[in-house]
N, CA, C and O atoms as a GROMACS GRO file, in nm:
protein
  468
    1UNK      N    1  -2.194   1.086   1.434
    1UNK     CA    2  -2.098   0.986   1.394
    1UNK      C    3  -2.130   0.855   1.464
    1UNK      O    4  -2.141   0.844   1.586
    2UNK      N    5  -2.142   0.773   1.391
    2UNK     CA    6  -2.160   0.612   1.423
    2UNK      C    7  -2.024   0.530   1.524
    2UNK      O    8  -1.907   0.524   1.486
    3UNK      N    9  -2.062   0.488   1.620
    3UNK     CA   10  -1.957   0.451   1.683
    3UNK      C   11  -1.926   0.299   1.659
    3UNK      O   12  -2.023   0.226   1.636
    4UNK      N   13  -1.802   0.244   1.661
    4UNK     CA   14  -1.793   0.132   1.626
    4UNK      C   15  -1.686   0.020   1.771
    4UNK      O   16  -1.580   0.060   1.817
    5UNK      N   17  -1.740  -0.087   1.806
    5UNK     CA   18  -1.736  -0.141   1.882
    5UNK      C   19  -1.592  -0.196   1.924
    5UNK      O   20  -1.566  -0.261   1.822
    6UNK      N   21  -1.486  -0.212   2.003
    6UNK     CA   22  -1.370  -0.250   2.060
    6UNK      C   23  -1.356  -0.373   1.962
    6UNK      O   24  -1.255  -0.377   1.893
    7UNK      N   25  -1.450  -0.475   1.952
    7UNK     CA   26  -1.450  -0.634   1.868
    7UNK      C   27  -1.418  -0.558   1.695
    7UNK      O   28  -1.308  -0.550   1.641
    8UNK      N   29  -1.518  -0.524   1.655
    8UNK     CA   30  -1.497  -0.437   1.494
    8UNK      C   31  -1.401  -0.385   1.490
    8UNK      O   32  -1.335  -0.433   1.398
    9UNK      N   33  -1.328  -0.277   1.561
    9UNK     CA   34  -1.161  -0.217   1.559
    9UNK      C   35  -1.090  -0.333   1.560
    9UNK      O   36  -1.007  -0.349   1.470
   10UNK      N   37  -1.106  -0.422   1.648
   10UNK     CA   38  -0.952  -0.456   1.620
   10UNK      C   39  -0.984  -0.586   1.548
   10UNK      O   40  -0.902  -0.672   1.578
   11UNK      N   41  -1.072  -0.625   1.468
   11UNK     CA   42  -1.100  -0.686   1.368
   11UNK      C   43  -1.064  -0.629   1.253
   11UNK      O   44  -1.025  -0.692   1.155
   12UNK      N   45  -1.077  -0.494   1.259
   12UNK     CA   46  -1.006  -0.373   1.113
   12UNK      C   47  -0.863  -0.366   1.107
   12UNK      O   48  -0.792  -0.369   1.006
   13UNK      N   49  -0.821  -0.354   1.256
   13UNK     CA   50  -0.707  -0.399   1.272
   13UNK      C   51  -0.551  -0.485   1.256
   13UNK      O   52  -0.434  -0.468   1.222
   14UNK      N   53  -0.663  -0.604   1.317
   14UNK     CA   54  -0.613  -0.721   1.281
   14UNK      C   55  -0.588  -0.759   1.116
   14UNK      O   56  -0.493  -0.825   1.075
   15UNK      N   57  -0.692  -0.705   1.036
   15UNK     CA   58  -0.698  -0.739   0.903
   15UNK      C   59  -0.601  -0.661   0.823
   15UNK      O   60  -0.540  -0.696   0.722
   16UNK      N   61  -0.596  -0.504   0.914
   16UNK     CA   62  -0.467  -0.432   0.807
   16UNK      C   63  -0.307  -0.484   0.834
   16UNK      O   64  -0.222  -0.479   0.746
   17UNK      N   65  -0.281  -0.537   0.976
   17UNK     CA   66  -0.171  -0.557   1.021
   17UNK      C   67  -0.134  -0.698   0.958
   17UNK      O   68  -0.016  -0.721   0.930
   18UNK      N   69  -0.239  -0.799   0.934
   18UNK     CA   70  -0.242  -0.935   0.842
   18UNK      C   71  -0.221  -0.900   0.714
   18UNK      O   72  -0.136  -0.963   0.651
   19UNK      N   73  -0.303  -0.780   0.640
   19UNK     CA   74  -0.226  -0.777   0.515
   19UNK      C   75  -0.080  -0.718   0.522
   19UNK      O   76   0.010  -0.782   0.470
   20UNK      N   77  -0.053  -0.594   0.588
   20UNK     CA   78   0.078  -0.529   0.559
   20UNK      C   79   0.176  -0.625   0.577
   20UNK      O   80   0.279  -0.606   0.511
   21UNK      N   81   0.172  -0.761   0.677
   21UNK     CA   82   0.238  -0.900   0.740
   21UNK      C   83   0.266  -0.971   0.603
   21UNK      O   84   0.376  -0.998   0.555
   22UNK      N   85   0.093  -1.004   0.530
   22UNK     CA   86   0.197  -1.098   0.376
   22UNK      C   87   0.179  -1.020   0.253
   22UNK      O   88   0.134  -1.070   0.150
   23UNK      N   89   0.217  -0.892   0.263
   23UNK     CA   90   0.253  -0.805   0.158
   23UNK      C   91   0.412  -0.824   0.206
   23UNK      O   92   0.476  -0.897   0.131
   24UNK      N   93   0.457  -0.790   0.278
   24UNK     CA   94   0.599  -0.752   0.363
   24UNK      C   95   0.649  -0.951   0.360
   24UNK      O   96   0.766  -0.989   0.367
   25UNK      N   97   0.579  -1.004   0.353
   25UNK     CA   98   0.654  -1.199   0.347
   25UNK      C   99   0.654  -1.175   0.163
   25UNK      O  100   0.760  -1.175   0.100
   26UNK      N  101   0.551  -1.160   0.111
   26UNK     CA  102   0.558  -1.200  -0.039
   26UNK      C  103   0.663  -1.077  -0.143
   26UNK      O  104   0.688  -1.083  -0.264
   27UNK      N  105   0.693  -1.003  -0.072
   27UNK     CA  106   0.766  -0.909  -0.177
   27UNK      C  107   0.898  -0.972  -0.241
   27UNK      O  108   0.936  -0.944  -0.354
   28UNK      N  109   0.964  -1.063  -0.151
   28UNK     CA  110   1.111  -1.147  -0.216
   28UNK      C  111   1.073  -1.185  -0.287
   28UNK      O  112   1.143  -1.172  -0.387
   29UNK      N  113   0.923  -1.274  -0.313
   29UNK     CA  114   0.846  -1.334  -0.409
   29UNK      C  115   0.770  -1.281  -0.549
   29UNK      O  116   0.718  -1.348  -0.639
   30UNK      N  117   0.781  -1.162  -0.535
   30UNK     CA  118   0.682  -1.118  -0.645
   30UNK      C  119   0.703  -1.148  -0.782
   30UNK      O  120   0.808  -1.104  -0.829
   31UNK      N  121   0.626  -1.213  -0.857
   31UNK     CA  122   0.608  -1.232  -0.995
   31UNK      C  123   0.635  -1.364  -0.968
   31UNK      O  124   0.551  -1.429  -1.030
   32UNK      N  125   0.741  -1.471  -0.881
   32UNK     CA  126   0.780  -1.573  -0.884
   32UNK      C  127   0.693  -1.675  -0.867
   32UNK      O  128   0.580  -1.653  -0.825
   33UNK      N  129   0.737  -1.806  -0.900
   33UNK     CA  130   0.642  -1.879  -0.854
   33UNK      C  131   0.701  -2.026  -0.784
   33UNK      O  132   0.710  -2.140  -0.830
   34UNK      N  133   0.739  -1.957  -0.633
   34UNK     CA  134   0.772  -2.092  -0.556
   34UNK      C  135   0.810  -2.198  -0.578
   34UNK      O  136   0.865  -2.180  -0.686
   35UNK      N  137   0.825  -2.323  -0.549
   35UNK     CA  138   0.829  -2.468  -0.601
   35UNK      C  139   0.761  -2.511  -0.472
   35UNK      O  140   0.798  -2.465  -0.363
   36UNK      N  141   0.651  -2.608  -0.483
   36UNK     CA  142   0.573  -2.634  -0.332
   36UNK      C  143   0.682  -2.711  -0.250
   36UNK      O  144   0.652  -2.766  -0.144
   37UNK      N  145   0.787  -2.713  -0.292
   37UNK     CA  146   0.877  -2.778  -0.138
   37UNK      C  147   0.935  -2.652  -0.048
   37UNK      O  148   0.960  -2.656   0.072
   38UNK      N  149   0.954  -2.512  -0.156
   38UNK     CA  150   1.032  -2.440  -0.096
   38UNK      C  151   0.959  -2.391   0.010
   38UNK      O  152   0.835  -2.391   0.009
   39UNK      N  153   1.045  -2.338   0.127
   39UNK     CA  154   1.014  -2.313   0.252
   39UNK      C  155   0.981  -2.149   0.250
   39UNK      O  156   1.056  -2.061   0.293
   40UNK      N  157   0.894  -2.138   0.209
   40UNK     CA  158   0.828  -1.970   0.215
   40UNK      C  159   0.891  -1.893   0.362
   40UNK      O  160   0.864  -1.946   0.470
   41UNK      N  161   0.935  -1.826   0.359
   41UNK     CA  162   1.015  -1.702   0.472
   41UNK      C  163   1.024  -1.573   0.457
   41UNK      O  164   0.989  -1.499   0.365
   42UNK      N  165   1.066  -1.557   0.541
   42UNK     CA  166   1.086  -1.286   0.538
   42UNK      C  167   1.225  -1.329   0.470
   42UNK      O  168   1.318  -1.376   0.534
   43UNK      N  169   1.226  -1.308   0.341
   43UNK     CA  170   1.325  -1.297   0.251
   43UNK      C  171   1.394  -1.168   0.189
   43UNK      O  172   1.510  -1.155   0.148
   44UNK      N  173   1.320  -1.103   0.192
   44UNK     CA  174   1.344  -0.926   0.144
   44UNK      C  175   1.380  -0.997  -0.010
   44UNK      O  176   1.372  -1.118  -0.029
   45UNK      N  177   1.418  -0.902  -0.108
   45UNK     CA  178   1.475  -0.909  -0.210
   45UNK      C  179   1.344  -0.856  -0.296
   45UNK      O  180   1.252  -0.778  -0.269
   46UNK      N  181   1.388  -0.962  -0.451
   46UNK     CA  182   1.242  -0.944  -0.501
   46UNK      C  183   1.313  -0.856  -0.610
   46UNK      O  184   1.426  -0.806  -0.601
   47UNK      N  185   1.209  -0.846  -0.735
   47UNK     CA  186   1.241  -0.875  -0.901
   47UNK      C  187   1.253  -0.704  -0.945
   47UNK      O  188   1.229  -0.656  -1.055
   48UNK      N  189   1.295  -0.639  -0.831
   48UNK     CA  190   1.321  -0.479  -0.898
   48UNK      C  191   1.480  -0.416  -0.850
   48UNK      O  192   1.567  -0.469  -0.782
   49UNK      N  193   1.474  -0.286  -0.916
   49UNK     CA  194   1.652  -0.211  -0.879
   49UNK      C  195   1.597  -0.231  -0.725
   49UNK      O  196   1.643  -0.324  -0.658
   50UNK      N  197   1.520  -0.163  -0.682
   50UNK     CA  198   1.520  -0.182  -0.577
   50UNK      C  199   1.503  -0.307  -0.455
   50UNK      O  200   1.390  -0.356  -0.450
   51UNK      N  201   1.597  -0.357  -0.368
   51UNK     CA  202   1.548  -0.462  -0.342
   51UNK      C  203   1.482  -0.474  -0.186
   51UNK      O  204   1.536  -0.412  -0.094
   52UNK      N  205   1.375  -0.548  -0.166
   52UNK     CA  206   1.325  -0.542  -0.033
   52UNK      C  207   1.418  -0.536   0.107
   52UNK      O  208   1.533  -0.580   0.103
   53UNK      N  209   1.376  -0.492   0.203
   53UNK     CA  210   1.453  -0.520   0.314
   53UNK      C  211   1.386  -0.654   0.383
   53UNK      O  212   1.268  -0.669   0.350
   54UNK      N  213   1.431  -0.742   0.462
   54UNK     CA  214   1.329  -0.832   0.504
   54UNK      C  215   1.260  -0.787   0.622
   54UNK      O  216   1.304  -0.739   0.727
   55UNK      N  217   1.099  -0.821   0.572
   55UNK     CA  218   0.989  -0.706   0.682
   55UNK      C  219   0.949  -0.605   0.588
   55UNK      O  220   0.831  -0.580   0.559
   56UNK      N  221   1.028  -0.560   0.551
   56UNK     CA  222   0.988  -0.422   0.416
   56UNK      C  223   0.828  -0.485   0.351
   56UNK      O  224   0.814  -0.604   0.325
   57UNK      N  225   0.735  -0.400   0.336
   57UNK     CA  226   0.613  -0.375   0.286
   57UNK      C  227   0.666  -0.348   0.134
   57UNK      O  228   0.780  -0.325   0.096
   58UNK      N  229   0.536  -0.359   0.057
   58UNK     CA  230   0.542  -0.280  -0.080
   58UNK      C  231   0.480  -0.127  -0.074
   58UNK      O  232   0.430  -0.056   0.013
   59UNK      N  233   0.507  -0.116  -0.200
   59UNK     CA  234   0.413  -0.054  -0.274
   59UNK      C  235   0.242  -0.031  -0.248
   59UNK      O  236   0.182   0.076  -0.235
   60UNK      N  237   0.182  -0.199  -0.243
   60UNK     CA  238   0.098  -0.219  -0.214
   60UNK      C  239   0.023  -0.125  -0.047
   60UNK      O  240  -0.089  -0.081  -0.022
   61UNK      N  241   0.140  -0.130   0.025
   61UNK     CA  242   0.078  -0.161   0.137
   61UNK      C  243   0.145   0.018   0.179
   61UNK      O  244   0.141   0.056   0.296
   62UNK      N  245   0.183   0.078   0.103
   62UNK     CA  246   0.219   0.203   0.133
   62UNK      C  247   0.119   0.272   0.044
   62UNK      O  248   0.106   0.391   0.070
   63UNK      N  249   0.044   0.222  -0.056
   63UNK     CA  250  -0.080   0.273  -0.060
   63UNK      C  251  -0.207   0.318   0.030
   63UNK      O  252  -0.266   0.425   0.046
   64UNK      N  253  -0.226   0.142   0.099
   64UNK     CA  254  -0.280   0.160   0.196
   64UNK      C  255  -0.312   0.238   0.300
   64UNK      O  256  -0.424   0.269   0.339
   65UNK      N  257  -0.217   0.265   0.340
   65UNK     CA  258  -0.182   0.370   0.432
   65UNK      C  259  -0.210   0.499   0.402
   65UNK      O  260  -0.241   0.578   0.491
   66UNK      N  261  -0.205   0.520   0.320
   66UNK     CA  262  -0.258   0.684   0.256
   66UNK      C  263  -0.361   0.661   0.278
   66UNK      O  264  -0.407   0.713   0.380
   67UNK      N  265  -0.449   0.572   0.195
   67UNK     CA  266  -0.623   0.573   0.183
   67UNK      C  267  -0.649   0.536   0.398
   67UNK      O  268  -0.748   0.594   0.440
   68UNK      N  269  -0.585   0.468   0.489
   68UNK     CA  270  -0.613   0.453   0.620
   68UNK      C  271  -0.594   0.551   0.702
   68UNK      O  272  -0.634   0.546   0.818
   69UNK      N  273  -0.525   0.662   0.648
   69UNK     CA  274  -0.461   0.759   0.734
   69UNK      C  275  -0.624   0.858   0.723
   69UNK      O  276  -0.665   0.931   0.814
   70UNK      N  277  -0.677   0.841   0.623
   70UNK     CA  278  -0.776   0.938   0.624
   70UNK      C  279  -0.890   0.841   0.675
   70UNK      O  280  -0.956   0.884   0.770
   71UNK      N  281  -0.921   0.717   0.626
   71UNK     CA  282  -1.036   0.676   0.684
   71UNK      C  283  -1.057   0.650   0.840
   71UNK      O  284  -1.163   0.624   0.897
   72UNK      N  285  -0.931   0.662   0.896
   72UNK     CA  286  -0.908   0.666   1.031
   72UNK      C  287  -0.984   0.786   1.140
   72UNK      O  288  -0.977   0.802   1.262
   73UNK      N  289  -1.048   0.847   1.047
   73UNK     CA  290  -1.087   0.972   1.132
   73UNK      C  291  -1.238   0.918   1.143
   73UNK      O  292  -1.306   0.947   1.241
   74UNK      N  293  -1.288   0.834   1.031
   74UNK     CA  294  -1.380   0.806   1.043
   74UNK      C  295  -1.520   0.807   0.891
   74UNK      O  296  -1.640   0.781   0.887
   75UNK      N  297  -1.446   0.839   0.819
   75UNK     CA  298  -1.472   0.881   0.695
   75UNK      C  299  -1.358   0.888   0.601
   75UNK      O  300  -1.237   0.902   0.619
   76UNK      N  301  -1.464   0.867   0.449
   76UNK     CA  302  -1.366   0.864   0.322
   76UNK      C  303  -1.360   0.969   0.276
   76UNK      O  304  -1.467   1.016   0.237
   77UNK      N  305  -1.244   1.043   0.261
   77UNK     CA  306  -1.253   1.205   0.186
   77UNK      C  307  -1.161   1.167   0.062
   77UNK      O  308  -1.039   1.183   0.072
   78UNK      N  309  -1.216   1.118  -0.053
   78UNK     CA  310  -1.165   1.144  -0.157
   78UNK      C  311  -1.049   1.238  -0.189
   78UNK      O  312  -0.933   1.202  -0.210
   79UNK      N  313  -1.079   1.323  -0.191
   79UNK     CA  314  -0.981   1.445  -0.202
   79UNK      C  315  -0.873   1.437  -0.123
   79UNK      O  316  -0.768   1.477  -0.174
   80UNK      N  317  -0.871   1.405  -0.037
   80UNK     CA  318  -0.781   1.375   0.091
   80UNK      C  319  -0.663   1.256   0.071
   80UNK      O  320  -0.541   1.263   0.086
   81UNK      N  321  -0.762   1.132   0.027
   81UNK     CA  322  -0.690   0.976  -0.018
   81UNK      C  323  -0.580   1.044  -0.141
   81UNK      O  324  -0.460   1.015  -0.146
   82UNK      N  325  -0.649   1.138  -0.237
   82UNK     CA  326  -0.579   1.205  -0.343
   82UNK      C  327  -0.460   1.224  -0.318
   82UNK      O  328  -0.359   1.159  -0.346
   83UNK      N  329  -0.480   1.348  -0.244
   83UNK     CA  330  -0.357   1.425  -0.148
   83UNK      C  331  -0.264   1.338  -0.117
   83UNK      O  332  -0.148   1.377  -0.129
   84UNK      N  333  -0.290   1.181  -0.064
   84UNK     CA  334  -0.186   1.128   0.043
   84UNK      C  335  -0.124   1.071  -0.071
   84UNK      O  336  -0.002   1.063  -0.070
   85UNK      N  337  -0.204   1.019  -0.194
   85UNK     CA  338  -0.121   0.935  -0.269
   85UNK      C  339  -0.030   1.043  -0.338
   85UNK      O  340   0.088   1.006  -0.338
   86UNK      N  341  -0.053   1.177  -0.402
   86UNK     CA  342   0.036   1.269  -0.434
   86UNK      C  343   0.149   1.242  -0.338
   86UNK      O  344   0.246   1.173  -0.370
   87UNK      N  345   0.135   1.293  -0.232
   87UNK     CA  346   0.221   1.275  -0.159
   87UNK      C  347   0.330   1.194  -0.154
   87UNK      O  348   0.450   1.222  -0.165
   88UNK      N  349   0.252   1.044  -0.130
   88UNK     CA  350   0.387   0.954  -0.091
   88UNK      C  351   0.399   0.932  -0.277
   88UNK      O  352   0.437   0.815  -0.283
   89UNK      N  353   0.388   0.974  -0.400
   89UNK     CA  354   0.431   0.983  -0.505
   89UNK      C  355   0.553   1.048  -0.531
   89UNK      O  356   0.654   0.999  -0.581
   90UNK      N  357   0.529   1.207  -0.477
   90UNK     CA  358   0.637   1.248  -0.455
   90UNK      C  359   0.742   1.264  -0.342
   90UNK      O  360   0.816   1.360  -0.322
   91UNK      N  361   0.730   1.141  -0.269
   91UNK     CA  362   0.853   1.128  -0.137
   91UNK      C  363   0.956   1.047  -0.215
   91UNK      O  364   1.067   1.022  -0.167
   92UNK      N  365   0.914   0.998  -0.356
   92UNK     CA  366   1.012   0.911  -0.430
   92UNK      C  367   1.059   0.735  -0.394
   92UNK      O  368   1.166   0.675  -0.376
   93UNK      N  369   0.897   0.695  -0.396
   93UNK     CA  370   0.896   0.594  -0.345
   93UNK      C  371   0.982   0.484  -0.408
   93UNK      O  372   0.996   0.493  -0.530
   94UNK      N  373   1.062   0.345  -0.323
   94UNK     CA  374   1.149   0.333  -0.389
   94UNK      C  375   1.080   0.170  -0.511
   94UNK      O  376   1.156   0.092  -0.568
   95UNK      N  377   0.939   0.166  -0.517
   95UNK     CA  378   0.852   0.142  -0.570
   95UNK      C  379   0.715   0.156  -0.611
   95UNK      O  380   0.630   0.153  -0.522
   96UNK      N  381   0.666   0.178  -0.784
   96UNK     CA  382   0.561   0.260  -0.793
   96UNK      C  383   0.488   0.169  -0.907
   96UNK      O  384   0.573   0.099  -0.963
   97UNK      N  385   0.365   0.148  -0.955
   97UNK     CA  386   0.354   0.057  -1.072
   97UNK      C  387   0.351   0.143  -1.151
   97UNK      O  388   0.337   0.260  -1.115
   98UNK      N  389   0.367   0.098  -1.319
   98UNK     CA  390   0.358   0.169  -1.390
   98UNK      C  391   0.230   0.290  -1.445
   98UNK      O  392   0.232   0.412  -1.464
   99UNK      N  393   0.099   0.156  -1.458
   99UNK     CA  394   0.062   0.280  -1.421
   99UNK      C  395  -0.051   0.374  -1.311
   99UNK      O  396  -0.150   0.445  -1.329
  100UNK      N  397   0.016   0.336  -1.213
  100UNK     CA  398   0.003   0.401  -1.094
  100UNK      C  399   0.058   0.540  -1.112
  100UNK      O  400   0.002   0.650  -1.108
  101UNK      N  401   0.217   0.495  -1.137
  101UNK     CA  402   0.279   0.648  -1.180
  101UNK      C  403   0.221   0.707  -1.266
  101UNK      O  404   0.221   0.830  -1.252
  102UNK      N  405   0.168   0.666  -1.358
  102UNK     CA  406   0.136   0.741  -1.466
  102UNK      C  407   0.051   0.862  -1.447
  102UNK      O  408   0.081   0.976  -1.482
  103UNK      N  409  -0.116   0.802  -1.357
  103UNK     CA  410  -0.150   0.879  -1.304
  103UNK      C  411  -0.124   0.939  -1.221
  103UNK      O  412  -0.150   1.057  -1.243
  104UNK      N  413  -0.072   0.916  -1.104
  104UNK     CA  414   0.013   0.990  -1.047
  104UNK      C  415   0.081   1.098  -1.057
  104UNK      O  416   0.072   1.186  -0.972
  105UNK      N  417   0.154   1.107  -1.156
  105UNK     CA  418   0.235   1.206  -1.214
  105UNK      C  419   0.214   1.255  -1.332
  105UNK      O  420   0.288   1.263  -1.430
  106UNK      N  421   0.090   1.292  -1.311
  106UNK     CA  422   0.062   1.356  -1.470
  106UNK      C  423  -0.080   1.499  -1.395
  106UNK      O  424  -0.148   1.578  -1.460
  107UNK      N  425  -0.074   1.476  -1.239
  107UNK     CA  426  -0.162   1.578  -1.205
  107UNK      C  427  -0.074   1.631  -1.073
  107UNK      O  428   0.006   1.555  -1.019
  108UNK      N  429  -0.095   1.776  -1.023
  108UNK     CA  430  -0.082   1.789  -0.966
  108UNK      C  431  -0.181   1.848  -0.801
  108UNK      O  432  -0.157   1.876  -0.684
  109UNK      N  433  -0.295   1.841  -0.893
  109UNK     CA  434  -0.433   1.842  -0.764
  109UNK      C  435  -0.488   1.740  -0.755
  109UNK      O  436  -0.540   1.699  -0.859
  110UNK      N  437  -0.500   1.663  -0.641
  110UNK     CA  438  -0.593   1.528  -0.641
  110UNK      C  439  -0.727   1.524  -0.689
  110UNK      O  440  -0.780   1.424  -0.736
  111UNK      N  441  -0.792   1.663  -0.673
  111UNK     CA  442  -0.906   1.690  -0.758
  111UNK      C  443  -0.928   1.588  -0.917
  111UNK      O  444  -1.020   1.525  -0.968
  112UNK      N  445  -0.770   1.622  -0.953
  112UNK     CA  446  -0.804   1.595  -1.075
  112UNK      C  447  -0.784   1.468  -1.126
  112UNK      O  448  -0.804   1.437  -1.244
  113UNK      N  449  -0.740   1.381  -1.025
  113UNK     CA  450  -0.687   1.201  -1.021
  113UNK      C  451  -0.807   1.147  -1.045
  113UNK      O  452  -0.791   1.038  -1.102
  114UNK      N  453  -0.948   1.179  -1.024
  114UNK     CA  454  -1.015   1.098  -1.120
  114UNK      C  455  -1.047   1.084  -1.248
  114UNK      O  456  -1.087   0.979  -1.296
  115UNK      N  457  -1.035   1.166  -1.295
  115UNK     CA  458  -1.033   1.192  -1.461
  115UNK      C  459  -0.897   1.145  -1.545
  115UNK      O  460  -0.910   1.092  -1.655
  116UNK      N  461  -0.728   1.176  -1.471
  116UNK     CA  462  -0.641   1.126  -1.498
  116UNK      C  463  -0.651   0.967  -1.473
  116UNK      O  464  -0.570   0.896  -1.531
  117UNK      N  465  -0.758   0.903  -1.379
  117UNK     CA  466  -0.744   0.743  -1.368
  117UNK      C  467  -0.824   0.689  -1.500
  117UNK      O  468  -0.833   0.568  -1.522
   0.00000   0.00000   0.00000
């Protein structure tokens, strides 16, 4: 196994904690489109039943996390990324895209999420 340097981690780091940061600012925002005076802020809300908390992540970024939880070991296990997204599919997330779900919920072995994508 290839070892990777204190500077590279927390450069991987830094980059996941920067996105989950303006996934979690832009969700009050989604689909919208600002006016350049307005003062962009942690707004929570945002264009579904469900509405953000402010700080609340998406969708987006609770993906993420599935596919990081495995590459964290050090490797990509397909099968595995599968698994996590089954998973947080069925924890009843309180946002999903359409068709994200679709595939999603139309298999029940991650095996088979590439052919259902």
């Amino acid at each position: 196994m290839r070892t990777i340097d204190a500077a590279v981690t927390g450069r991987a780091v830094g980059a996941v904690v920067a996105s989950a940061a303006g996934d979690a600012l832009g969700a009050g925002y989604e689909f919208k489109n600002p006016s350049p005076d307005q003062e962009i802020a942690m707004i929570g809300g945002g264009p579904f039943a469900h509405k953000w908390a402010k700080g609340e992540w998406t969708d987006d970024t609770q993906m993420a996390l599935a596919i990081l939880d495995v590459i964290a070991i050090g490797w990509a296990d397909l099968s595995e990324i599968g698994a996590n997204f089954l998973a947080w599919s069925a924890s009843n997330p309180s946002d999903i895209g359409n068709q994200t779900a679709s595939v999603l919920y139309s298999v029940d072995d991650p095996d088979d999420l590439p052919a259902a994508a």
